[in-house]
Backbone as ProteinMPNN parsed JSONL, in Angstrom:
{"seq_chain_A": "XXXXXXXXXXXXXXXXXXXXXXXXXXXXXXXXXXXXXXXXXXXXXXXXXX", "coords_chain_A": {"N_chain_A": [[210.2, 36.256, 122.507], [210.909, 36.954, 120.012], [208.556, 38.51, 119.328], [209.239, 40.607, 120.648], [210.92, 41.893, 119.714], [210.554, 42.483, 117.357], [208.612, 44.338, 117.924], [210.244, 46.433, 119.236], [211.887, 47.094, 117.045], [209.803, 48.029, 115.443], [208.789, 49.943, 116.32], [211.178, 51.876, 117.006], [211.113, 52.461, 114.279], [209.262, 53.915, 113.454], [209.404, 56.134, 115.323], [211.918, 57.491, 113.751], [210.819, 58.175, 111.205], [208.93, 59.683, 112.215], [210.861, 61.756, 112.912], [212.492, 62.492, 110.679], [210.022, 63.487, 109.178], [209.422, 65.874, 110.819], [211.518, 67.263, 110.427], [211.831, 67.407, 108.009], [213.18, 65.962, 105.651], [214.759, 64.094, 103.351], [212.591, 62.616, 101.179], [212.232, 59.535, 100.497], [213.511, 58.258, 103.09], [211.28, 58.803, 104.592], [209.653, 57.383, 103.62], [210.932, 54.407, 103.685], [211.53, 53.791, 106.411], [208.544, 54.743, 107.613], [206.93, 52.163, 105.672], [208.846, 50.272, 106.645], [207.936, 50.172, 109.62], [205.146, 50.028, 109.444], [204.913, 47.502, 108.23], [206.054, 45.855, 110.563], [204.484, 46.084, 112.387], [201.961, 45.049, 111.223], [203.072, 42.445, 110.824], [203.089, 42.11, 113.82], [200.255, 41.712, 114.344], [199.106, 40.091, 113.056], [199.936, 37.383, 112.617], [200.732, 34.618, 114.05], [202.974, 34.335, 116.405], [205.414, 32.294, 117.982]], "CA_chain_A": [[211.37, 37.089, 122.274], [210.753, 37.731, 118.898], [207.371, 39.724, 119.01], [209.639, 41.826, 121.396], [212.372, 42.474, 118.784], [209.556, 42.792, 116.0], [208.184, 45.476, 118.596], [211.151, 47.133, 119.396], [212.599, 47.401, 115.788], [208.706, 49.122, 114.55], [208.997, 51.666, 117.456], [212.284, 52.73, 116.543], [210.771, 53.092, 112.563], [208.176, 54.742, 113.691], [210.495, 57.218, 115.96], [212.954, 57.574, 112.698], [209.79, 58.6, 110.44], [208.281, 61.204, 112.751], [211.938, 62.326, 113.179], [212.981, 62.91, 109.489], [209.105, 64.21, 108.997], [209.405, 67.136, 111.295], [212.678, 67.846, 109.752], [211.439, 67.738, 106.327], [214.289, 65.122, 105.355], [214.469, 62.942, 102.513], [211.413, 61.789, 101.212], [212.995, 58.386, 100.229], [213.564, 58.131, 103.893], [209.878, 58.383, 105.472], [209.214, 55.495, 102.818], [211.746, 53.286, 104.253], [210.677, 54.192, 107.829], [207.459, 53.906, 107.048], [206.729, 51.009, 105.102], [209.601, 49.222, 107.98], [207.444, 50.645, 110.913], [203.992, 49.624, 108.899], [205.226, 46.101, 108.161], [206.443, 45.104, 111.812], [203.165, 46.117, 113.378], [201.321, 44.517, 110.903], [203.288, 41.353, 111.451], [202.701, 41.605, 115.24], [199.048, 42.092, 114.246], [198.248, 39.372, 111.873], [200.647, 36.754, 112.275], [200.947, 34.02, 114.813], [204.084, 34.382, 116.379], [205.274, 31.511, 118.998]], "C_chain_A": [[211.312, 37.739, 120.891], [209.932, 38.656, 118.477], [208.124, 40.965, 119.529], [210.21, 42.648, 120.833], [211.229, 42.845, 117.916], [209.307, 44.452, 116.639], [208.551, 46.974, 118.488], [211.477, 47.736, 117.918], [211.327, 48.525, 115.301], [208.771, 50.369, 115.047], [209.963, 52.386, 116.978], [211.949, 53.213, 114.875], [209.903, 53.75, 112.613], [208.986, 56.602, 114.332], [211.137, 57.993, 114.768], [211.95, 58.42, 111.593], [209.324, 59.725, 111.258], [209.376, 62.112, 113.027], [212.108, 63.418, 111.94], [211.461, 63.601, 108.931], [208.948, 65.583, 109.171], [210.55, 67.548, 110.843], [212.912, 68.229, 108.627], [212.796, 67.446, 105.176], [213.943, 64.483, 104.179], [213.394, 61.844, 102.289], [211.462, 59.929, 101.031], [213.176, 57.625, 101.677], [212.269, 57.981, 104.464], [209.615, 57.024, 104.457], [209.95, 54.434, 103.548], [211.441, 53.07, 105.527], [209.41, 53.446, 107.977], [206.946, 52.744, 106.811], [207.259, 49.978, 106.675], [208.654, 49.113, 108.983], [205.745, 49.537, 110.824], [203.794, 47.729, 109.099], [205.395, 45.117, 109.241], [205.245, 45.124, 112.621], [202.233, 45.465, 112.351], [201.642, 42.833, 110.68], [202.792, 40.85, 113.056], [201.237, 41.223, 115.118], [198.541, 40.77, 114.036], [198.928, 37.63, 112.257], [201.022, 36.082, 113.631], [202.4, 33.89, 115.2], [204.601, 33.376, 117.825], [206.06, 31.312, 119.672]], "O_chain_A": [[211.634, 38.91, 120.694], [210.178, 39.478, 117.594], [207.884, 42.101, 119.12], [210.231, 43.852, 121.091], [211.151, 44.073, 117.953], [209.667, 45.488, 116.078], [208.004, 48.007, 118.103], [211.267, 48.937, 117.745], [211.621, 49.641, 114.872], [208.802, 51.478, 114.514], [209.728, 53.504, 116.518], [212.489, 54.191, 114.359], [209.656, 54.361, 111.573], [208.998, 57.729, 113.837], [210.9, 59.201, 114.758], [212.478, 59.432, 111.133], [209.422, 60.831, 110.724], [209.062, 63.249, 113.379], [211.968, 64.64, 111.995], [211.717, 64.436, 108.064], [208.559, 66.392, 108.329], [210.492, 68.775, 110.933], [213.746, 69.015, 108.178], [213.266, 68.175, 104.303], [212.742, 64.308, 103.975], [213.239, 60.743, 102.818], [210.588, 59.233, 101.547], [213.027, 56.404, 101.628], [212.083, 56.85, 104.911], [209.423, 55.858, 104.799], [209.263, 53.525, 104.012], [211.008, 51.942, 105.761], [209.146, 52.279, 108.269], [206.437, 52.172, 107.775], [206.57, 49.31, 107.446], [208.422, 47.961, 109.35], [205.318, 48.714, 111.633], [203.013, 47.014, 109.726], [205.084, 43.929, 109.15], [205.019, 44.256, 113.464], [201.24, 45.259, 113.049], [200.74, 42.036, 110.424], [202.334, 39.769, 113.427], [200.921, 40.302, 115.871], [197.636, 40.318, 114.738], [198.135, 36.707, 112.074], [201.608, 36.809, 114.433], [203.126, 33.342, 114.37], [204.088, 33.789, 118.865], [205.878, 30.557, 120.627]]}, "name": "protein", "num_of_chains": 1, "seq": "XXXXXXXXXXXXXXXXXXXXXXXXXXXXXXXXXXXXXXXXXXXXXXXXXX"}
């Protein structure tokens, strides 16, 4: 259940970042995105989750 939510939550930061990208939004914003989006898939990645 939790890789699912980990999943879910990166997708949507990922979504949110290519959103405010093509919109040419607040750079402050793709960082937060970003980084969020980066971080959750590199948890799913790396990180034994049980």
């Amino acid at each position: 259940m939790a890789a699912t939510l980990i999943f879910v939550v990166a997708c949507w930061c990922g979504h949110r970042y290519r959103y405010v990208w093509k919109a040419e939004g607040p750079t402050w914003q793709l960082w937060v995105y970003g980084v969020a989006a980066a971080v959750g898939l590199l948890m799913l990645g790396f990180i034994p989750i049980v």
